[in-house]
NUKEVO-545685 format. One record per residue (C-alpha): residue in one letter; x, y, z negated. Coordinates in steps of 0.05 Angstrom, whole numbers. Each point is the difference from the previous one (the first is absolute). Layout:
<sites>
<A,<X,Y,Z>>
...
</sites>
This chain:
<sites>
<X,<-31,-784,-596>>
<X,<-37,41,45>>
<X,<-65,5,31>>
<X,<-54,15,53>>
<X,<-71,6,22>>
<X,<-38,-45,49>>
<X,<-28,35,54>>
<X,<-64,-27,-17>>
<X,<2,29,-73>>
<X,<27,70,24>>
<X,<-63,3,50>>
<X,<-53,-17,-57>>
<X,<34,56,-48>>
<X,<-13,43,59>>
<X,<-63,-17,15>>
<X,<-24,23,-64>>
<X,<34,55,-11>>
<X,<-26,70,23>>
<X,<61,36,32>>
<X,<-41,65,-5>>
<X,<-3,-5,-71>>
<X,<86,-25,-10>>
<X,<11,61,47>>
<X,<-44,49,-35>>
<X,<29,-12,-76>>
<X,<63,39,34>>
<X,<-31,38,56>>
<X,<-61,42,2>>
<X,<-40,-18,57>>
<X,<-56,26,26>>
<X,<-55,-37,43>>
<X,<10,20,83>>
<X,<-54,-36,24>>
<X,<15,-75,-7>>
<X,<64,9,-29>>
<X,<32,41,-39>>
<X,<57,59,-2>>
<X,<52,27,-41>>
<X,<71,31,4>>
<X,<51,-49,6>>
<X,<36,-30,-57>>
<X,<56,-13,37>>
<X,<27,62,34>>
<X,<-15,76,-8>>
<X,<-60,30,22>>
<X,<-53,50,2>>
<X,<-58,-21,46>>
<X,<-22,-69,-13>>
<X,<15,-54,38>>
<X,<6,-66,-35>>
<X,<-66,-46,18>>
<X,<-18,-57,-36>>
<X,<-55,-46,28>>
<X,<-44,-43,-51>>
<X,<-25,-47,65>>
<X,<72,-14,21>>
<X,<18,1,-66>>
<X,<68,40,18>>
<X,<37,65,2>>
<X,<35,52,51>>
<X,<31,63,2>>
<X,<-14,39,63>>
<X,<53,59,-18>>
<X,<71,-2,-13>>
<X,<22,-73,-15>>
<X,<-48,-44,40>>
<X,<-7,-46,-71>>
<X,<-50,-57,11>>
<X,<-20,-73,-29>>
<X,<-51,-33,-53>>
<X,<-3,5,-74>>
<X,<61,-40,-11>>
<X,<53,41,39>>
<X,<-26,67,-28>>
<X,<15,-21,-68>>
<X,<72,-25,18>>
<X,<8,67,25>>
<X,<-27,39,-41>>
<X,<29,-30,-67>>
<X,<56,-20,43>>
<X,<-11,-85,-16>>
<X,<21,-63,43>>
<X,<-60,-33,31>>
<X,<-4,-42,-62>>
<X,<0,47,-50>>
<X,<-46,40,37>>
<X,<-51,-62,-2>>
<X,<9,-16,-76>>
<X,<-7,70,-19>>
<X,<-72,3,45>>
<X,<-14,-68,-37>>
<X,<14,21,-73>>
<X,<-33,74,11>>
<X,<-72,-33,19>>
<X,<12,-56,-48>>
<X,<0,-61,62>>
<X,<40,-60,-14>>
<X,<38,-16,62>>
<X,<43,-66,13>>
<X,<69,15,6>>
<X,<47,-45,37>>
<X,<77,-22,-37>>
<X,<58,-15,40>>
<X,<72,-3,-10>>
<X,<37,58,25>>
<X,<73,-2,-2>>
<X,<19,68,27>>
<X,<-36,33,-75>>
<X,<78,-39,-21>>
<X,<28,43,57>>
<X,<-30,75,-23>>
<X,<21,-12,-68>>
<X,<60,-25,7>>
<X,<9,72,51>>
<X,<-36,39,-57>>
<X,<51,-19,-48>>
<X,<54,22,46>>
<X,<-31,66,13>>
<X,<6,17,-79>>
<X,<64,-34,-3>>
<X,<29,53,46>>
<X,<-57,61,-29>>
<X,<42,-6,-67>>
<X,<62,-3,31>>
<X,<-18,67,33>>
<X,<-37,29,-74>>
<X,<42,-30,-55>>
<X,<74,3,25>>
<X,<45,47,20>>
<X,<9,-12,71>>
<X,<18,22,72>>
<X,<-67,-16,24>>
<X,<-38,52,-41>>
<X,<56,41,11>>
<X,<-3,7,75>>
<X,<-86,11,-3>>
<X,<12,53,-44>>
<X,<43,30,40>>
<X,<-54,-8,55>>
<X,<-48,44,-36>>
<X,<-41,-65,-29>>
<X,<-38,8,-62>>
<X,<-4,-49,-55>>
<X,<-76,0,11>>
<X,<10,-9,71>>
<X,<47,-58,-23>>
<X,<-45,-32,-43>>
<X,<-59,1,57>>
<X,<31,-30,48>>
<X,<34,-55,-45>>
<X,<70,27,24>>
<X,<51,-47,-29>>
<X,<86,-12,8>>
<X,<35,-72,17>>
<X,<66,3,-42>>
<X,<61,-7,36>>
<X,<3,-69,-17>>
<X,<11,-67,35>>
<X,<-50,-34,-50>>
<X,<-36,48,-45>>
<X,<-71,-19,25>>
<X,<19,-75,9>>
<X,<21,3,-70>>
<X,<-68,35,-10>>
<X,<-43,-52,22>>
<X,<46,-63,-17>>
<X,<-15,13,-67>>
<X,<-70,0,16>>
<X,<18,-80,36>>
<X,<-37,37,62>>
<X,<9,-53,69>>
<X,<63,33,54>>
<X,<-30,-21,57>>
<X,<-67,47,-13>>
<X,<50,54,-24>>
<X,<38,-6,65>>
<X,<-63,-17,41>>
<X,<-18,73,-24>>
<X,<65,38,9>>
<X,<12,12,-73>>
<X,<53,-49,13>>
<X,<58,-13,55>>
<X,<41,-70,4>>
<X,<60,-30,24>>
<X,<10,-78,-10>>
<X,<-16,-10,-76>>
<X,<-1,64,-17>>
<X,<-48,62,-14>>
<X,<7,62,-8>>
<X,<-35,72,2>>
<X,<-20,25,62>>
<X,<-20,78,-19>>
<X,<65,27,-37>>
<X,<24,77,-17>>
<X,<-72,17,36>>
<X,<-64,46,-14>>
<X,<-49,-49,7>>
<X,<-72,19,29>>
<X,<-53,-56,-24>>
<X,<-56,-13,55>>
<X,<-69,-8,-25>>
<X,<-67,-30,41>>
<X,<-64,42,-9>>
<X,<-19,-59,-47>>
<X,<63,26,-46>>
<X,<44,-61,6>>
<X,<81,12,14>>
<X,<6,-41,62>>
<X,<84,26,16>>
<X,<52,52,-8>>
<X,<32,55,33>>
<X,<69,18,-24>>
<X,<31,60,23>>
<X,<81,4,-12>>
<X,<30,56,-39>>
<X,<58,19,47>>
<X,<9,11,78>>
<X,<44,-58,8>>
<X,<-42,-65,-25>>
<X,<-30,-21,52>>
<X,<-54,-16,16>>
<X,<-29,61,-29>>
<X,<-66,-26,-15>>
<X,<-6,-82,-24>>
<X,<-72,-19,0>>
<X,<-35,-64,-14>>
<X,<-2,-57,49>>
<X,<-70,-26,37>>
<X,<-34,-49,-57>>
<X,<-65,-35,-14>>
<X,<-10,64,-40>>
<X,<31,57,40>>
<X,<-5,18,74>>
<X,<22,67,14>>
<X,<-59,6,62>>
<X,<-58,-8,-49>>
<X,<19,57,-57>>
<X,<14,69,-4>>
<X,<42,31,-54>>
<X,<-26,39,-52>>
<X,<-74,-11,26>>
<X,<-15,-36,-75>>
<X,<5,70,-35>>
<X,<-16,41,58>>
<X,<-64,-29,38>>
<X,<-54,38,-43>>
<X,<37,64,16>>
<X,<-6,-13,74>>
<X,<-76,-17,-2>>
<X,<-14,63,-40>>
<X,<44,38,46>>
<X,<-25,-34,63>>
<X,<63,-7,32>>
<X,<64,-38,-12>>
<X,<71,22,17>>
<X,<47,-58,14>>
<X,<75,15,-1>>
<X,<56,-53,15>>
<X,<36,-3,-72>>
<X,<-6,-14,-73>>
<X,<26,63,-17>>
<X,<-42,41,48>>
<X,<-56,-30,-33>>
<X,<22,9,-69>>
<X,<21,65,12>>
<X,<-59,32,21>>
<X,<-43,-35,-48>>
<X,<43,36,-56>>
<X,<-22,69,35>>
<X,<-70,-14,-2>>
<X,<-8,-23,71>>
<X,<-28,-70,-22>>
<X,<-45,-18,65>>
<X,<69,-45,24>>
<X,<26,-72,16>>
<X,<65,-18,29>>
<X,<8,-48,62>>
<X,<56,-47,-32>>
<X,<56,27,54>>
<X,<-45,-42,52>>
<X,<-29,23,53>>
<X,<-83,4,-21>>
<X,<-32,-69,25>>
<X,<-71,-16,4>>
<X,<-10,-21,-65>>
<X,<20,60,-30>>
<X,<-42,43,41>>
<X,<-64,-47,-19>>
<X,<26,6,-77>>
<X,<6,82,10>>
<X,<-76,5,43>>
<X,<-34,-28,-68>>
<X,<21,57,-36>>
<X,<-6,57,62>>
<X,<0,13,77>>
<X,<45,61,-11>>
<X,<69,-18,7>>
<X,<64,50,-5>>
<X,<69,-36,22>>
<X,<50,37,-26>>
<X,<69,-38,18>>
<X,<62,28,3>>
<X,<21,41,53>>
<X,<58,-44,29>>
<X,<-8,-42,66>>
<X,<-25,-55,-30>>
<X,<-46,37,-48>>
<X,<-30,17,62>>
<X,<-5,-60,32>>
<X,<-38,-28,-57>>
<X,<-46,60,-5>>
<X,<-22,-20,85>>
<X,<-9,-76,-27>>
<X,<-32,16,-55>>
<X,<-47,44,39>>
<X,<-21,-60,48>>
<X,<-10,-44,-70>>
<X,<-44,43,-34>>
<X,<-52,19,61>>
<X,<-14,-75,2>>
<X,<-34,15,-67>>
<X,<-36,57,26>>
<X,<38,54,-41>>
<X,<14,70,12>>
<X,<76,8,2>>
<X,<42,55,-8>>
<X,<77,8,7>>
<X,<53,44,-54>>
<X,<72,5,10>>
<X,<26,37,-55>>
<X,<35,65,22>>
<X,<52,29,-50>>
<X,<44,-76,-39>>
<X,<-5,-74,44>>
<X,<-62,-28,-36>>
<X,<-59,14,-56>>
<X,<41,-12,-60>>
<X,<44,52,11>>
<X,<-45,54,28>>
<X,<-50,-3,-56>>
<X,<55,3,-47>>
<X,<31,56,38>>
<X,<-65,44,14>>
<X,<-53,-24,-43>>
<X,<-67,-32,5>>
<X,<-36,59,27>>
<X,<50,7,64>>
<X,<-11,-71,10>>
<X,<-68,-1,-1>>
<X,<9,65,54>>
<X,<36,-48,41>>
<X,<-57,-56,-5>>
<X,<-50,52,22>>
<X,<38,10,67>>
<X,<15,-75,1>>
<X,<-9,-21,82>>
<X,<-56,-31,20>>
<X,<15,-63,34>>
<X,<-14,16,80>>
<X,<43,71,-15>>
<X,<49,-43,-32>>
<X,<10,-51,59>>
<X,<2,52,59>>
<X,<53,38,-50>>
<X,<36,-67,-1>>
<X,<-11,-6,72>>
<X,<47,70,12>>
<X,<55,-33,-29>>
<X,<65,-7,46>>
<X,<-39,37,54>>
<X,<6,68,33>>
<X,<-74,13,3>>
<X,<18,67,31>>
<X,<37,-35,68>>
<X,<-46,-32,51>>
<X,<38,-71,-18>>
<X,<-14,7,-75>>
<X,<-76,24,18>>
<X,<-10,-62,46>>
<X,<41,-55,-55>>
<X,<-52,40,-49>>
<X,<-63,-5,40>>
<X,<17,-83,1>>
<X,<16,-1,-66>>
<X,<-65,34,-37>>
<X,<-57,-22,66>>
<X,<-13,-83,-46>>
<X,<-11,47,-66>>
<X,<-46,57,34>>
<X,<-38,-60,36>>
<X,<-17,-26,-60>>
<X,<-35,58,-34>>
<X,<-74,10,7>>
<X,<-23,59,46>>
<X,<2,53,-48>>
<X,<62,-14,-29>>
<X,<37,-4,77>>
<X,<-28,63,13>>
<X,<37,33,-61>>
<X,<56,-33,11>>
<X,<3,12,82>>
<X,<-2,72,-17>>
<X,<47,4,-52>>
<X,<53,-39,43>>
<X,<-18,38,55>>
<X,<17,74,-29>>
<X,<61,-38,-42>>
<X,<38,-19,65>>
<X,<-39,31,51>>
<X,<-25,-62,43>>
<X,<-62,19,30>>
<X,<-67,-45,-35>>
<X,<-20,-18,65>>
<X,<70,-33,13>>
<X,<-6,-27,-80>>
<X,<-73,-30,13>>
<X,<35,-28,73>>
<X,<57,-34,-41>>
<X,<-50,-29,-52>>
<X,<-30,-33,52>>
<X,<51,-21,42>>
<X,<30,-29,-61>>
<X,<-63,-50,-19>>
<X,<-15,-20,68>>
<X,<67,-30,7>>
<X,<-8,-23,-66>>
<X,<-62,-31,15>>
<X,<-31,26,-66>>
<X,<-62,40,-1>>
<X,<1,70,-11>>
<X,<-40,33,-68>>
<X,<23,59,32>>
<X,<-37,19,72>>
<X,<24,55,37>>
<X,<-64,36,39>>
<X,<-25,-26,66>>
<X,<12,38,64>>
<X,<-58,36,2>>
<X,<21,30,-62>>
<X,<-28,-29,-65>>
<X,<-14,-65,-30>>
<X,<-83,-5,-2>>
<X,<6,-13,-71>>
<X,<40,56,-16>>
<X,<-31,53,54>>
<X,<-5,82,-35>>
<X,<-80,7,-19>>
<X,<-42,50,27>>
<X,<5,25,-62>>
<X,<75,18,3>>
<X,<-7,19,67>>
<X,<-44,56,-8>>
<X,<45,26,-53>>
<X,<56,-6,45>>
<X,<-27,32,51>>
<X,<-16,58,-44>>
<X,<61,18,-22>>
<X,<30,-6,66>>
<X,<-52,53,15>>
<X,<9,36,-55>>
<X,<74,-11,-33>>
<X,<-18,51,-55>>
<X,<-48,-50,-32>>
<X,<54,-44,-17>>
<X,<15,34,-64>>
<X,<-82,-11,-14>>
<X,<9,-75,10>>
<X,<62,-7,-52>>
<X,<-45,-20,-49>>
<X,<-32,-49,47>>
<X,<49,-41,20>>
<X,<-37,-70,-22>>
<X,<-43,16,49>>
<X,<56,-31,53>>
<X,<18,-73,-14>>
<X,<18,-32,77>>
<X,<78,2,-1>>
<X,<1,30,71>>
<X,<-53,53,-22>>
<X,<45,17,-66>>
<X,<59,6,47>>
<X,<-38,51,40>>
<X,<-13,36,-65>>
<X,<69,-2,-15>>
<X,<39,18,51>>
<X,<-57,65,7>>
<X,<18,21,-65>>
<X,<73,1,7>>
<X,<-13,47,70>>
<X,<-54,41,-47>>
<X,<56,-1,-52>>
<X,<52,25,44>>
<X,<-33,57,41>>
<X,<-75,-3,-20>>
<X,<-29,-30,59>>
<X,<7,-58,37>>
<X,<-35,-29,72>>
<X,<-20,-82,30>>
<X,<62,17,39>>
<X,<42,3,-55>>
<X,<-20,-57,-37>>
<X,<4,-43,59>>
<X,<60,16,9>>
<X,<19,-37,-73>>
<X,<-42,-64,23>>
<X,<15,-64,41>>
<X,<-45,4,63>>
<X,<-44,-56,-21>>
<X,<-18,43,-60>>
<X,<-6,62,34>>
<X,<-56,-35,49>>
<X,<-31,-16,-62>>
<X,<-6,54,-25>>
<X,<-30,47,66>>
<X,<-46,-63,2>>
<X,<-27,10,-65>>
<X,<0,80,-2>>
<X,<-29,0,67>>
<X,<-67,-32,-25>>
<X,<-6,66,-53>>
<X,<-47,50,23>>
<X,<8,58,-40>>
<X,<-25,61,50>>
<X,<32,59,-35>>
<X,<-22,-8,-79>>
<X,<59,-37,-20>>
<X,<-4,27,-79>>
<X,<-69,-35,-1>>
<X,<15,-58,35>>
<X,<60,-10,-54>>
<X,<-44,14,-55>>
<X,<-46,-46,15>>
<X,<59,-51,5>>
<X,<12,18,-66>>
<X,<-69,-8,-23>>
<X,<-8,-76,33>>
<X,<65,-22,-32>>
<X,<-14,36,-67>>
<X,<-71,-39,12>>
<X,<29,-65,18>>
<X,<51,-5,-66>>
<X,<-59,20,-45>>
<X,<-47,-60,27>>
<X,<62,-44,-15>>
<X,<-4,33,-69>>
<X,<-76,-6,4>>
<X,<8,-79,13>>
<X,<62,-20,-54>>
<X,<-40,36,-54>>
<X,<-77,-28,19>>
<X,<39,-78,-3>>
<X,<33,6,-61>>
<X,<-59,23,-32>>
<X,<-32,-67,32>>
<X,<54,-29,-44>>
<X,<-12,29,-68>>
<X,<-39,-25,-54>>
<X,<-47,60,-30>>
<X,<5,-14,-64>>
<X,<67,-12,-10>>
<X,<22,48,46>>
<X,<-47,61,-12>>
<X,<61,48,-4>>
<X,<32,-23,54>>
<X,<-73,-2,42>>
<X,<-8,73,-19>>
<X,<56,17,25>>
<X,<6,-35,70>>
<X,<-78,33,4>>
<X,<21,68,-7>>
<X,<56,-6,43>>
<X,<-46,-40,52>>
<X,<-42,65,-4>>
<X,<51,38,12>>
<X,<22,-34,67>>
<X,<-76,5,17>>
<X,<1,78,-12>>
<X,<70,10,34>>
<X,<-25,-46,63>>
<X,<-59,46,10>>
<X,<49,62,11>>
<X,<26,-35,53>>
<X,<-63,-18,42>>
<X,<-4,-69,-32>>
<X,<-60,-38,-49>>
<X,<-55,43,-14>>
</sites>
């Protein structure tokens, strides 16, 4: 038998518990004004950022893995529980009896009858000599690694397993219904034979099917896996994510390969933060099952056509779930499995580090089967990449418009032209707007602020190496392009002229610019006039400072939070002092 929890039942065992206190027995939180803080539990951090509110009675992480819900979910996470268990073990902990609910359910028959198969084959693989243990030795797989992941071997036998369980008076049809079985007419017999067979487990730790991979190039196919049951469907699990899911919250970010061995192989060299896609493409469901754990996602398929295709889908799949994706093709060997083996975990984890992100990734994609350096291949380019760069938010087009624009030398006026060519013909609206004719979008026009500097290092190019360590101080994109493109000409020859950096900008932006510069008075004293630029901007981050620091003291409690209130006093004093140097608060 099994059971549940009303809905009514769960809500009163919420209602009086405190999630501040279930929270705080593994977490050490500290009041934040109405709520309270504390690192994370569930990935690595330094600065807090895990809230938990005692009026909403729930908890989120505001850094790396966006974790969120009530009482309830953060104990299934935490202890890693089913809903259930996370309710019982709430309801035994504060001593509340809660009602439970029993129901027949059949497919407890179907795990078990699975479970038994799974050691059936693990002591085939541990207890015999065999072909199976044989070939993962050969592979470089350790018994421990063996014994981890539940490896196991099917005999080369019509009717070892149907022996197995026939003894046990165990029903056909279920053992066919799960694959364990195959028939013809009135007869049964094994369907996983002369195989290495990979047992899948649920995050709940229940062996819902099999992978078997054959032990010779000419079996085909090479890898058998469980049909689609009542207790298996391939689109809702991830391999390996039962023994590995901990180590992906604690490292904050999950690398998903394509095979069982890719998984199982870097596991064994200590890269543990992994789950394998099942040879499917990643669906929905996956991504939602991987975004509990993280929003950092490495794909790192193999390197072949379709590894690549898979990588692009699975890039579409897992921004639905708001992740961060990045993209590894493995260099030196086809896939994981045999780099790490070949190079070692520490080259690996090189190659994660430089892992794609996923807008690099698809213009890189984008290149392929084109001569980006002939006028056809620019132009099949330009129509290829213009969707992708209209989707991106300003900042991020702006990057990418100049990247793409020194990589195969299309103008960014004629990128910024093709964006929006592209959308109005779509008829989609553009994230990305290119600047109006009179040169600049209002919201995005270069401050008086940045003018003035401008202005004085077009008067006086020498101050440029002054302002290096200023450079903040310039936030409009067109204004840092200015900047840029001046200290390449200062670079090169140590001066530079509003000739020569028009000459670098579309018209539009060079109207914008004379517009803005012309407005700057600066009658000679251009070192003062950039000094006190210098000062206002110094002045202006320091009242920022000034303002974070005044409301989180609002925030804290005095008397639980006297070292903490010391502290954000003196450094509040601090401000104050530094703020006064530069003509602010006396």
């Amino acid at each position: 038998m099994s059971f549940s929890f009303s809905k009514e039942a769960v809500e009163e065992l919420k209602n009086r518990i405190d999630i501040v206190d279930v929270i705080g027995r593994t977490v050490q939180l500290k009041r934040a004004g109405a709520n309270y803080k504390g690192l994370c539990p569930f990935h690595n951090e330094k600065t807090p950022s895990f809230i938990v509110s005692p009026q909403k009675q729930i908890f989120t992480c505001f850094g790396g893995c966006g974790a969120s819900g009530d009482v309830v979910s953060f104990v299934e996470k935490y202890y890693n529980l089913d809903f259930n268990e996370a309710v019982q073990k709430l309801a035994d902990e504060y001593g509340i009896e809660i009602k439970k609910k029993e129901y027949k359910d059949d497919r407890e028959k179907y795990y078990e009858i699975n479970r038994e198969a799974a050691r059936f084959f693990y002591r085939n693989m541990t207890e015999t000599v065999n072909p199976g243990y044989t070939y993962m030795k050969n592979r470089g797989i350790e018994d421990r690694t063996i014994k981890k992941f539940g490896l196991g071997y099917a005999p080369d036998s019509w009717d070892a397993l149907y022996n197995y369980f026939k003894e046990k008076k165990t029903d056909e049809k279920i053992l066919v219904e799960l694959g364990l079985l195959s028939q013809k007419g009135d007869r049964y017999y094994d369907k996983f034979r002369n195989r290495v067979i990979f047992p899948i487990i649920n995050t709940a730790g229940k062996v819902i099917g099999f992978g078997g991979r054959a032990l010779d190039n000419q079996s085909m196919p090479k890898y058998l896996n469980s049909p689609e049951n009542r207790i298996f469907q391939k689109k809702n699990n991830l391999y390996g994510l039962n023994s590995t899911r901990q180590d992906i919250g604690k490292e904050g970010m999950a690398i998903i390969v394509e095979g069982y061995m890719d998984a199982i192989s870097l596991y064994q060299s200590d890269v543990r933060n992994v789950a394998a896609s099942l040879g499917t493409a990643l669906t929905e469901n996956q991504a939602k099952l991987i975004s509990r754990y993280t929003k950092n996602v490495v794909l790192s398929y193999d390197s072949d056509e379709a590894g690549r295709k898979a990588a692009l889908r699975g890039i579409e799949v897992l921004k639905e779930e708001n992740c961060k994706v990045k993209v590894l093709h493995v260099t030196d060997g086809k896939d994981p499995d045999e780099y790490v083996r070949n190079n070692g975990r520490a080259a690996f984890l090189q190659l994660i580090d430089k892992a794609m992100p996923y807008t690099d990734y698809k213009l890189e994609a984008a290149k392929r089967g084109l001569d980006v350096n002939s006028e056809e291949g620019k132009l099949d380019y330009m129509k290829r990449i213009s969707p992708l760069l209209s989707q991106l938010s300003p900042v991020e087009a702006d990057i990418y418009i100049r990247k793409i624009s020194r990589d195969v030398g299309i103008s960014e006026g004629a990128i910024k032209m093709e964006i929006s060519g592209n959308n109005i013909s779509a008829g989609e609206s553009r994230r990305y707007r290119p600047q109006h004719e009179n040169g600049s979008d209002d919201s995005e026009s270069i401050s008086p602020l940045e003018a003035a500097i401008i202005k004085c290092l077009l008067t006086d190019p020498a101050l440029s190496e002054e302002f290096l360590e200023y450079t903040g101080a310039v936030e409009n994109p067109l204004a840092v392009k200015v900047i840029d493109i001046a200290f390449e000409f200062y670079g090169m020859t140590g001066d530079f002229n509003l000739a020569d950096i028009c000459d670098r900008l579309e018209p539009s932006e060079s109207e914008a610019l004379e517009q803005a510069i012309d407005k700057v008075i600066i009658t000679g004293n251009e070192e003062g006039v950039f000094r006190q630029c210098i000062h206002r901007w110094k002045l202006n981050s320091l009242e920022k400072q000034e303002k974070e620091i005044i409301d989180r003291l609002s925030l804290a409690d005095e008397e639980n939070n006297r070292e903490t209130v010391k502290e954000l006093t003196i450094k509040l004093m601090e401000i104050q002092e530094e703020m006064k140097m530069h003509g602010g608060k006396m």
